[in-house]
C-alpha positions in Angstrom: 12.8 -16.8 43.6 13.2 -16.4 40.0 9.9 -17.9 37.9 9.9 -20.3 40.7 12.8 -21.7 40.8 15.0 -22.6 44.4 18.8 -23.8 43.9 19.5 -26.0 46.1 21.9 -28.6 46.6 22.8 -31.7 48.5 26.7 -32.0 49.6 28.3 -34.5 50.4 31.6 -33.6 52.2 35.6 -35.1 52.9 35.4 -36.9 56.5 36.8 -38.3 59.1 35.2 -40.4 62.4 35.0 -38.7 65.1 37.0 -35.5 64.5 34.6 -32.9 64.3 37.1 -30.2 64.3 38.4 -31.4 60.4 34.6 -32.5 59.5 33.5 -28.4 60.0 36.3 -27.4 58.2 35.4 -29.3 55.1 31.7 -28.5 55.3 32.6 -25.1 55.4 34.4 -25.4 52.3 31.3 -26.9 50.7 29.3 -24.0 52.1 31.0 -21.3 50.6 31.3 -23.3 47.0 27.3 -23.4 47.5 27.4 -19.9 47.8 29.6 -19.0 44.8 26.9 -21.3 42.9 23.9 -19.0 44.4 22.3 -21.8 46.1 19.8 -21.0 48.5 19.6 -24.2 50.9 22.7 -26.8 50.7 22.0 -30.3 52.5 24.5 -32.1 54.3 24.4 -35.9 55.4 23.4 -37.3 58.6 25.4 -36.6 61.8 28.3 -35.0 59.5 29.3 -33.2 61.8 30.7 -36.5 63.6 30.4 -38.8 61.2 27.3 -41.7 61.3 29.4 -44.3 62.1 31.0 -43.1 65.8 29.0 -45.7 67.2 29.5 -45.7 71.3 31.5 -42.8 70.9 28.8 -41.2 70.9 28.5 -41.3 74.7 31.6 -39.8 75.1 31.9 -36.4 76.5 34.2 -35.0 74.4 32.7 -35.9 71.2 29.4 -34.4 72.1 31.1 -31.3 73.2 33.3 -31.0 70.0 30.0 -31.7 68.1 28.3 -28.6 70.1 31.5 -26.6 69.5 31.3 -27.4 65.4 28.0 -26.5 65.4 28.6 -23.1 66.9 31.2 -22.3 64.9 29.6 -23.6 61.3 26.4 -20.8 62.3 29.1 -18.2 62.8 30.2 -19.2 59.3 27.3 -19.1 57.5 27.5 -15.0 58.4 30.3 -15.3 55.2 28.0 -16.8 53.2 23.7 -16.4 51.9 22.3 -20.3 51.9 20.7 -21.8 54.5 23.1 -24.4 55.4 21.3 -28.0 57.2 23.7 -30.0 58.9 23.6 -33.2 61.4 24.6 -34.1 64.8 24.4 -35.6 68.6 22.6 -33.4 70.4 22.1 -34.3 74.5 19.1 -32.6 75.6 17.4 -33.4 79.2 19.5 -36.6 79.6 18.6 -37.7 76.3 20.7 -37.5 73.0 18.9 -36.7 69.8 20.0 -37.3 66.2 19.5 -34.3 65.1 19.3 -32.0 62.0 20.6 -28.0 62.5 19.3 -25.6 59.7 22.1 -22.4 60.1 21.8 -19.5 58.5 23.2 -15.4 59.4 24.9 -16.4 61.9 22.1 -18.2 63.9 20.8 -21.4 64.7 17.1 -21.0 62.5 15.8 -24.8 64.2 16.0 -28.0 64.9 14.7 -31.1 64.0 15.2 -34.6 65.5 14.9 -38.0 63.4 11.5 -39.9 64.4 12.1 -43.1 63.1 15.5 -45.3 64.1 16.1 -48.2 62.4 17.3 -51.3 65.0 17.8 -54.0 62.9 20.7 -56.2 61.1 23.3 -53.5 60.6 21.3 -50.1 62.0 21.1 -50.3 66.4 20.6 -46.4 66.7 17.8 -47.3 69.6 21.4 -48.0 71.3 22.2 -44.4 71.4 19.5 -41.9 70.1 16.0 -41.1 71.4 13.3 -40.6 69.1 11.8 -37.1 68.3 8.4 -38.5 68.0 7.2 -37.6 71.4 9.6 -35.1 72.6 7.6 -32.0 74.3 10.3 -29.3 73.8 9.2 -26.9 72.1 13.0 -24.7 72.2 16.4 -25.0 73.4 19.5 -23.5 74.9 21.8 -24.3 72.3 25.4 -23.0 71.8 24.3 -20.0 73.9 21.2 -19.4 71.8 17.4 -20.2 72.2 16.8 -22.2 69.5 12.8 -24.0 67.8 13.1 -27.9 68.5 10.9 -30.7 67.6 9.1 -32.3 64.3 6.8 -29.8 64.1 9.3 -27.7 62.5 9.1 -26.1 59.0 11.5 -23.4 57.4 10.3 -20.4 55.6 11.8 -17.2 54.2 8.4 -16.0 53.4 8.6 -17.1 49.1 9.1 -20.9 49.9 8.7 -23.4 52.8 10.9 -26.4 53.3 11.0 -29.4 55.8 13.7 -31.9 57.0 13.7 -35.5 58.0 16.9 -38.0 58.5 17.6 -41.2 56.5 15.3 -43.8 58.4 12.0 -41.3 58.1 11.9 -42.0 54.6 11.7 -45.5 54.6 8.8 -45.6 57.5 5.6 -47.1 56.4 4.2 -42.9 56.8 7.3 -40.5 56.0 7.3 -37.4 58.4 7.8 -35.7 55.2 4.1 -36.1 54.0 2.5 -34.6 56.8 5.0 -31.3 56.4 4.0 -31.5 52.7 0.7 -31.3 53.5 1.3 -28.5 56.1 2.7 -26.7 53.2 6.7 -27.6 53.0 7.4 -27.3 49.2 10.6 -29.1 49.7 12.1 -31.7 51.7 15.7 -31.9 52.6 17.1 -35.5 53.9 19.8 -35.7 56.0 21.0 -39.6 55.4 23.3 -42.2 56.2 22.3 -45.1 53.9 24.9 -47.6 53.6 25.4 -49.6 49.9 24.0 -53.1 49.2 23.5 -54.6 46.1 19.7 -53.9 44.7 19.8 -50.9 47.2 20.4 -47.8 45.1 17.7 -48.9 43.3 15.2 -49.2 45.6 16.4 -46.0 47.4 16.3 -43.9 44.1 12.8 -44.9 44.0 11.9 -44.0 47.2 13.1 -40.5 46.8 11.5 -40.6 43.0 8.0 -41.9 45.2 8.1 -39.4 48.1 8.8 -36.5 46.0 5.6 -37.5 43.4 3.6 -38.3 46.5 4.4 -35.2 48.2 4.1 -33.0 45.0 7.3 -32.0 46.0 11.2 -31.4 45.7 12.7 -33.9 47.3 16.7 -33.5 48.4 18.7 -36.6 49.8 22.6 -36.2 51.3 24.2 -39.5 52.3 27.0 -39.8 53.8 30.1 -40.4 51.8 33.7 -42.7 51.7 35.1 -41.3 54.6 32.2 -43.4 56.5 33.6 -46.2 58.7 33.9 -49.6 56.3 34.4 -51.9 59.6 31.1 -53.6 58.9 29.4 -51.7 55.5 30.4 -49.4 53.1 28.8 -45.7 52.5 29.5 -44.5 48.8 27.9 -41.0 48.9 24.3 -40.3 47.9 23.3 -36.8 46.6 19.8 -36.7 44.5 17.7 -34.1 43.5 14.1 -34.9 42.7 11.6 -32.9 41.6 7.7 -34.7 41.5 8.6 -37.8 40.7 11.7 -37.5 38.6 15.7 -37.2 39.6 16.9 -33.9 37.9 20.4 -34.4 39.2 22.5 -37.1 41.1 26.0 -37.2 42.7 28.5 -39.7 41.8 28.5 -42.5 43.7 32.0 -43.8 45.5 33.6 -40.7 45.1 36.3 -40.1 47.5 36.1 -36.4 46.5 34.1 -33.6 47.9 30.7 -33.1 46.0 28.4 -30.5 45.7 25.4 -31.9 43.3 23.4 -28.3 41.9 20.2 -28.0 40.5 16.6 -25.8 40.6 13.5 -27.4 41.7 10.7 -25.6 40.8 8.0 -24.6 43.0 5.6 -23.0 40.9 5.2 -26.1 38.9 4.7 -27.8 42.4 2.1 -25.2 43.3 0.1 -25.9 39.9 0.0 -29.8 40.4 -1.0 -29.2 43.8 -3.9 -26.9 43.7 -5.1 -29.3 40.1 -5.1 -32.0 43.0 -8.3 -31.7 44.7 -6.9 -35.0 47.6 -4.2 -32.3 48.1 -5.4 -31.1 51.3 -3.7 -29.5 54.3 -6.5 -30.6 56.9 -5.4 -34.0 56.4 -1.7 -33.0 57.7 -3.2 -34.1 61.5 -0.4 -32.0 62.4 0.6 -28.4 63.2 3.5 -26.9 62.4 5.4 -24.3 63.7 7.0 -21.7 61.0 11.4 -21.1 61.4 11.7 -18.0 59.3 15.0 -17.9 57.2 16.3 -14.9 54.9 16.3 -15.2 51.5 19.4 -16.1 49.8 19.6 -14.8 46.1 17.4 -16.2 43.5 19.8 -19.5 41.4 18.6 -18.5 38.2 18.8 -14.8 38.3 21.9 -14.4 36.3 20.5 -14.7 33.2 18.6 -17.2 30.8 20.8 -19.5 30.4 21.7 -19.9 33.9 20.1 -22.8 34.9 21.7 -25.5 35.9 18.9 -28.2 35.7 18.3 -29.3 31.8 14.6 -28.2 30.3 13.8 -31.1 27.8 12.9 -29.7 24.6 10.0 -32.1 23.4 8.3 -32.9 27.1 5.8 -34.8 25.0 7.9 -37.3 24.1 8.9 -40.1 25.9 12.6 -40.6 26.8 15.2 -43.2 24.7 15.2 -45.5 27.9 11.5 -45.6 27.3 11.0 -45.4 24.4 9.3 -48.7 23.3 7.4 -49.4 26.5 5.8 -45.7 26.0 5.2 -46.1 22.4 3.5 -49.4 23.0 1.7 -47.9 25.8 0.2 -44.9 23.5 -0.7 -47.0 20.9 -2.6 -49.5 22.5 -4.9 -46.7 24.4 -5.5 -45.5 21.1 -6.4 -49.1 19.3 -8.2 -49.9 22.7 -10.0 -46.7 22.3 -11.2 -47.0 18.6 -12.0 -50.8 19.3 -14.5 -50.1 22.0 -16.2 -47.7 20.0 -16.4 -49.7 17.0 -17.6 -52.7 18.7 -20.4 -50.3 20.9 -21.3 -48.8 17.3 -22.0 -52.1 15.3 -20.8 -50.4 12.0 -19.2 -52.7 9.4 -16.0 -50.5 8.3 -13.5 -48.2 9.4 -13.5 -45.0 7.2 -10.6 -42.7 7.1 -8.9 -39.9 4.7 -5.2 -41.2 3.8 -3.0 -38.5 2.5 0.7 -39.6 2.9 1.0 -37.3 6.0 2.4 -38.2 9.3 -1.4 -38.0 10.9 -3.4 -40.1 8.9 -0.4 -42.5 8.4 -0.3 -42.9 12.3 -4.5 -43.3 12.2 -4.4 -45.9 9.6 -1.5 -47.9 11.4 -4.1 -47.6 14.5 -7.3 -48.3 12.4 -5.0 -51.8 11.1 -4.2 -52.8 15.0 -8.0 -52.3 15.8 -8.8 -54.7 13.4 -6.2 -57.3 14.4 -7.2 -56.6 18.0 -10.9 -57.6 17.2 -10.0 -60.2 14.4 -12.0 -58.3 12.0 -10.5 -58.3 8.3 -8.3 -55.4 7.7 -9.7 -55.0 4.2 -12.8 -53.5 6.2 -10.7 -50.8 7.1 -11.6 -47.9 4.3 -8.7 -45.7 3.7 -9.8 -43.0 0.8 -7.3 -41.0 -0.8 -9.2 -37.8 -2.3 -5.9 -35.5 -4.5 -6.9 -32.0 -4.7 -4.8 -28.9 -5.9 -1.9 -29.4 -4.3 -1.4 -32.9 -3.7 2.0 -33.9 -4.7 3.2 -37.3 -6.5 5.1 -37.9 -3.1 2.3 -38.1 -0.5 -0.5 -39.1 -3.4 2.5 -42.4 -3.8 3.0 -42.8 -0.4 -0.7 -43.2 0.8 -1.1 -45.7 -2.1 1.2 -47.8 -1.2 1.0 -47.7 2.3 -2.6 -48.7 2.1 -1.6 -51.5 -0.2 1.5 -52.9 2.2 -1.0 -53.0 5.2 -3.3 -54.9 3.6 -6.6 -52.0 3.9 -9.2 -51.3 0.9 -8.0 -48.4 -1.4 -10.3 -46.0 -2.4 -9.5 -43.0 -5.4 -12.1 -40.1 -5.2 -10.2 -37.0 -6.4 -12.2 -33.8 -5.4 -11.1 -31.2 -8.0 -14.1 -31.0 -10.0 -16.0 -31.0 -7.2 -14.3 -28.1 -5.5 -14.3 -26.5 -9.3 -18.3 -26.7 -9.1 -18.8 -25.7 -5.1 -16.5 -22.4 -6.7 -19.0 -21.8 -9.2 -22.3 -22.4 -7.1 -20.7 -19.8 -4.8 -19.5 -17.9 -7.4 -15.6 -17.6 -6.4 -12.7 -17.8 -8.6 -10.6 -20.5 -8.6 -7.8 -18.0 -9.2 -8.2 -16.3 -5.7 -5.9 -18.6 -3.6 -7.4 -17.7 -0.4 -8.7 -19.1 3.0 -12.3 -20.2 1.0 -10.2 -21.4 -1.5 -8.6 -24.0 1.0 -11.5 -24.9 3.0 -13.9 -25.8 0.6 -11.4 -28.5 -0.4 -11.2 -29.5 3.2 -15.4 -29.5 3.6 -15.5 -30.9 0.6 -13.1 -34.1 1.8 -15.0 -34.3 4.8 -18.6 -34.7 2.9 -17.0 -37.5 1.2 -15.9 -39.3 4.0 -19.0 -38.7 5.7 -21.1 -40.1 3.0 -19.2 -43.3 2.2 -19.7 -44.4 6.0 -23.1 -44.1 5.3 -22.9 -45.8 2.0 -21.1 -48.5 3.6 -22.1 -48.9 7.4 -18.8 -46.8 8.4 -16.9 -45.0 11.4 -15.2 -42.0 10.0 -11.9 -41.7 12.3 -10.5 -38.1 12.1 -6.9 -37.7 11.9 -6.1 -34.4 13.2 -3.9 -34.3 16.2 -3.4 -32.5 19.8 -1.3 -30.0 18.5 -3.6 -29.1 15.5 -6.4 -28.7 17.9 -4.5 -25.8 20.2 -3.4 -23.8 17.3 -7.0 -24.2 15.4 -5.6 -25.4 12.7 -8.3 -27.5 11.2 -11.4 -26.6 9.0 -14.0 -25.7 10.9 -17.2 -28.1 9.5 -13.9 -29.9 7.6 -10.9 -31.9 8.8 -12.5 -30.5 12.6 -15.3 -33.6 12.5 -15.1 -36.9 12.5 -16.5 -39.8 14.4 -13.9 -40.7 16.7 -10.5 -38.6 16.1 -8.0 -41.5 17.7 -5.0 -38.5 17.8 -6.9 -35.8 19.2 -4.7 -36.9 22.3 -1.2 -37.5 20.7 0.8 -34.0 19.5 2.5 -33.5 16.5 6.1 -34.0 18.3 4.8 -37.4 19.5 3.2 -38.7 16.2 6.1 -38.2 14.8 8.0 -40.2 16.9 5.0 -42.6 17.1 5.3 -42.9 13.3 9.3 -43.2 13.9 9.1 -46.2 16.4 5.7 -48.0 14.3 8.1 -48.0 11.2 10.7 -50.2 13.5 7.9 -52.7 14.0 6.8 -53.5 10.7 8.3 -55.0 7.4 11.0 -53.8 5.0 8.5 -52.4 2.4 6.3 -50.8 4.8 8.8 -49.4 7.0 10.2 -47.7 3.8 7.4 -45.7 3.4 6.8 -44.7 6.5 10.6 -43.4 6.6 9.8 -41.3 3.6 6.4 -39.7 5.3 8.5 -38.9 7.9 11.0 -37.0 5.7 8.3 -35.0 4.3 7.0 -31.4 5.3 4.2 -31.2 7.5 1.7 -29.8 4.7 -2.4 -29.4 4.2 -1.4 -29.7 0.7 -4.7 -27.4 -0.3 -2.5 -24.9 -2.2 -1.2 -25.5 -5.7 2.4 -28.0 -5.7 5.6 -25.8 -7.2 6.7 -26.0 -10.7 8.4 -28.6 -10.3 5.9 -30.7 -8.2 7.2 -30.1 -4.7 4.6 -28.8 -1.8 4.3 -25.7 -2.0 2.3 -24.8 1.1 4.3 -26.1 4.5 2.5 -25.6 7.8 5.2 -24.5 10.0 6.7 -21.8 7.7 2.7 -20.4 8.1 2.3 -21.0 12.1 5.6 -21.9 13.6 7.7 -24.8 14.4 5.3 -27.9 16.1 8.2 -28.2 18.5 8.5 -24.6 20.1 4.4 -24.7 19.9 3.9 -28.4 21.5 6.9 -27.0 24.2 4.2 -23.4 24.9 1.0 -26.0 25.1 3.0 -28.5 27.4 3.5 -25.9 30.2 0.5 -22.8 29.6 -2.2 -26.0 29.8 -0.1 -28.5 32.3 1.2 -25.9 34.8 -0.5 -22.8 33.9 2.6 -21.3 33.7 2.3 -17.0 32.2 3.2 -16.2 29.4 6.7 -14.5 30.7 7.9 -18.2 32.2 6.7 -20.4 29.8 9.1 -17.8 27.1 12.0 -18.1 29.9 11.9 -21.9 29.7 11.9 -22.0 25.8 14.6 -19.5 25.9 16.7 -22.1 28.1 15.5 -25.3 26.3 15.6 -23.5 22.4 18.7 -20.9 22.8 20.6 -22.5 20.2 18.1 -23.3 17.5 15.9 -20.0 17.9 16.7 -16.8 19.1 14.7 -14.5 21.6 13.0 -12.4 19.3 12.1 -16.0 17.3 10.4 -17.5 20.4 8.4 -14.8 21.3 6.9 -14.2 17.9 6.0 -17.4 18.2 4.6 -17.8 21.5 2.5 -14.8 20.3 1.3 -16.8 17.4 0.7 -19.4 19.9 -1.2 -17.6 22.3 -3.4 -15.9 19.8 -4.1 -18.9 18.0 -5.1 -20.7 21.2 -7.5 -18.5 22.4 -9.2 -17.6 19.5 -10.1 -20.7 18.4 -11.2 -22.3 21.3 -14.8 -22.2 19.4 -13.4 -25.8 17.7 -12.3 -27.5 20.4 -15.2 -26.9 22.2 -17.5 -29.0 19.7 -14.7 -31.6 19.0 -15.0 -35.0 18.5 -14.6 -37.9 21.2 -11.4 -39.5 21.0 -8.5 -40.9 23.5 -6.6 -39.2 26.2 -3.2 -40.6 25.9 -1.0 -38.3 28.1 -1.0 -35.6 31.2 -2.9 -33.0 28.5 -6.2 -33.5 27.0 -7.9 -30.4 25.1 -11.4 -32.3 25.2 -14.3 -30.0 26.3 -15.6 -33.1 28.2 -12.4 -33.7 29.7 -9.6 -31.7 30.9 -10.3 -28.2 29.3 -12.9 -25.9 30.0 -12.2 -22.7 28.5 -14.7 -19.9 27.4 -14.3 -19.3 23.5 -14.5 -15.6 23.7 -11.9 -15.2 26.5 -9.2 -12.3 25.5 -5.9 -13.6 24.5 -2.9 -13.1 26.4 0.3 -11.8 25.2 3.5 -12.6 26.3 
């Protein structure tokens, strides 16, 4: 296992009815492609080794003894190659034949597990032929001249990860088998399927799998059986998908008459982390024991290098997906209008107060501050936006926060701060010329007082503007930009309020749209230090702590998985390898790190304000962190 990843794979193999000799041959085939892509379990569909479709063939003698012989021959096949290899077939045991699942591995039959739950309705009869597991009493088998584990209670383990099996119908029972083996500590289930296509169906049965795995906190691995199915009555296309706690992270391609092998890495640490988060997570309530298969371990999928992953890593997890793009957007936003409503109805104030400086966080507030108003059919003029220039406000941002405030429709406010700052330098007797971190602050403190004092003037919420990503890395005035009355982005990072900002501007008018277009072509800045020569901002945040995205990518995984240091620099490696090199991504997760941990003193005192995702830094929420804790280095 390599930073807790498994390769596995589903495959769905060439077949023929009833000719188990040819149906080996071709999973064997699959088997040792599996093992040239370091797999280290490989799922094959129901009954393969027949086929699903043999229907009362299957109380013929010869098929169940060519079945037995196939299976005996596939485990001493799997001596060739390293996966564990999970096949299906008839097996007659006692009088009674069993749809059955086979795990092989070394040479040996590791266990085997019967389907519970046959479906025996419209096109499905298996009550015809098969016997359910459910309340079978052997415990082990004579099988193919070995003694071989039998029965539901079955889980596989080669002592660095557990797995469990259940065929097709299992799934779609009202209580899977597969979430009492989750809860008995299978990280992954494999399914062993024979689902036949129906229009609406692959739909409902990606769901299923999407479901089971979320439910389960678990990989989740689904083989179907392919084209070479009988079509007398239906039609089986070939199923093979890969899900991974809720989400499909690879699929086969459906009616395919080819052989397909469909490859990817679930990852069990991040499995482990949700689980233990999950306090309903608890093995007692399995109400079943289970009984332990060892297996060997196969080589680790990913250990060939960085790049050798075969699952994608998404480089902004933040931010929603195009598909979803303007259901999630819609979604955010209205958390955070519903948020800042309910506080400014509770507080009875008269106005909205916020700092507007033509950046993409206060832009994305003020759009916010507009919606609360047209939610509560208040007068957007008694939204307050303040623009306050200091020494390095540019003609850009100073002209974009002007006119945005005019196009929405908000009361301007002008209060510059220089002279202000100018005096605080001389009461405290430091030079304006020193550009340092007092230098900066004060202008930031000195902002703050402003908007703290017109609320009071004028019966006012001040609504802070700083966002997620800020809050990790500290970067905030302590005393300054750090307080507020209710800080509606203290939820949102800066990946996402940029492509807040990016979807908002689809949604309103030509003008307005224009503007935002042009805050979102302009460098992330504080804007505290003195513009360039030729009036261009000379102070850009991520040339002083890093990139947002590499930073919003380290916070998405350290906070949400708990993942070290080591991993979360393996991931951004993967995700990041053509846009920054190694040495770039761990300078930066360094900064990252530092930065975190040392200014944990802010977030500890912040402001209320919305949760809007699966990461929330709010003391009173989902972080509790000591703020003298020794940072970590990667």
């Amino acid at each position: 296992m390599h930073y807790g990843f498994i390769r596995i794979a589903t495959a769905i193999p060439e077949l023929r009815v009833a000719d188990c000799a040819f149906n080996k041959a071709k999973i064997v085939d699959l088997a040792r492609q599996a093992d040239k892509e370091n797999v280290q379990v490989a799922c094959f569909p129901e009954l393969c080794i027949t086929g699903y479709t043999c229907a009362d063939l299957f109380f013929q003698e010869k098929l169940l003894a060519d079945a037995l012989q196939a299976l005996a021959d596939l485990a001493q096949h799997t001596l060739a190659v390293a996966p564990a290899v999970i096949v299906g077939l008839p097996v007659r045991l006692d009088s009674r034949l069993f749809n059955a699942a086979a795990v092989l591995q070394g040479g040996r039959i590791r266990g085997l597990v019967p389907k519970v739950n046959l479906p025996n309705g419209s096109e499905f009869y298996e009550k015809r032929w098969f016997t359910s597991g459910a309340s079978c009493c052997l415990m082990e088998v004579e099988l193919a001249g070995q003694k071989v584990p039998f029965g539901r209670d079955l889980l596989f383990s080669d002592g660095e990860f557990t797995f469990g099996v259940e065929i097709c119908e299992d799934l779609w029972a009202a209580i899977p088998p597969s979430s009492q083996q989750a809860l008995g500590g299978a990280e992954i289930i494999f399914n062993l399927s024979a689902s036949n296509e129906l229009v609406g169906k692959h739909r409902y049965r990606r769901q299923l799998v999407e479901q089971q795995s979320a439910r389960c906190y678990a990989g989740y691995a689904y083989a179907s059986s392919g084209a070479g199915e009988s079509s007398t009555d239906v039609v089986f296309t070939g199923n093979g998908l890969i899900a991974e706690n809720g989400q499909i992270i690879a699929s086969a391609e459906r009616f395919s008459f080819a052989p397909q092998l469909t490859v990817a890495e679930v990852d069990v640490e991040r499995l482990r982390a949700d689980r233990i988060r999950n306090t309903n997570f608890d093995p007692e309530k399995s109400g079943a024991a289970y009984r332990i298969a060892p297996i060997a371990k196969a080589p680790a999928g990913p250990s060939a290098g960085p790049f050798a992953l075969k699952r994608a890593i998404d480089r902004h997890p933040f931010v929603p997906p195009p598909a979803m793009r303007d259901e999630s957007c819609r979604e955010i936003f209205s958390i955070q209008v519903g948020g800042l409503s309910k506080r400014w109805a509770h507080t009875q104030v008269r106005h909205l107060v916020l700092g507007v400086s033509g950046g993409l966080d206060s832009t994305l507030a003020l759009l916010v501050c507009v919606k609360a108003c047209d939610k509560l059919g208040v007068d957007r003029r008694q939204v307050m936006g303040i623009t306050m220039p200091g020494f390095g406000t540019t003609r850009r941002t100073y002209a974009n926060a002007i006119n945005l405030m005019a196009s929405l429709g908000v009361t301007p406010y002008d209060i510059p701060i220089r002279e202000a700052a100018l005096q605080h330098f001389k009461d405290i007797a430091h030079s304006a010329e020193v550009k340092d971190t007092t230098y900066e602050n004060a202008q930031a403190r000195e902002r703050t007082q402003v908007l703290m004092d017109m609320a009071n003037k004028h019966s006012g919420l001040v609504v802070g503007t700083g966002d997620l990503s800020e809050l990790a890395l500290g970067w905030a005035t302590y005393g300054g930009d750090h307080i507020s009355m209710y800080a509606v982005n203290s939820g949102v990072p800066k990946t996402l309020v940029r492509y807040m900002v990016s979807w908002a501007a689809q949604q309103l008018d030509k003008d307005s749209a224009a503007i935002l277009s042009d805050v979102l072509d302009t460098p992330v800045s504080p804007e505290l230090l003195p513009a360039s020569p030729e009036g261009d901002i000379a102070q850009k945040t991520e040339d002083i702590v890093g990139p947002y995205e590499l930073h919003d990518f380290f916070l998405y995984y350290f906070v949400r998985f708990g993942f070290s240091p080591e991993k979360i620099a393996f991931l951004a490696t993967h995700a990041f390898g053509d846009a920054y090199t190694g040495d770039e991504i761990s300078a930066w997760l360094k900064v990252f790190l530092h930065r975190f941990f040392a200014q944990q003193f802010k977030r500890s005192c912040m402001p209320d304000g919305p949760k809007v995702g699966s990461i929330n830094l709010s003391p009173r929420g989902d972080w509790r962190m000591p703020s003298d804790a020794a940072a970590w280095k990667p």
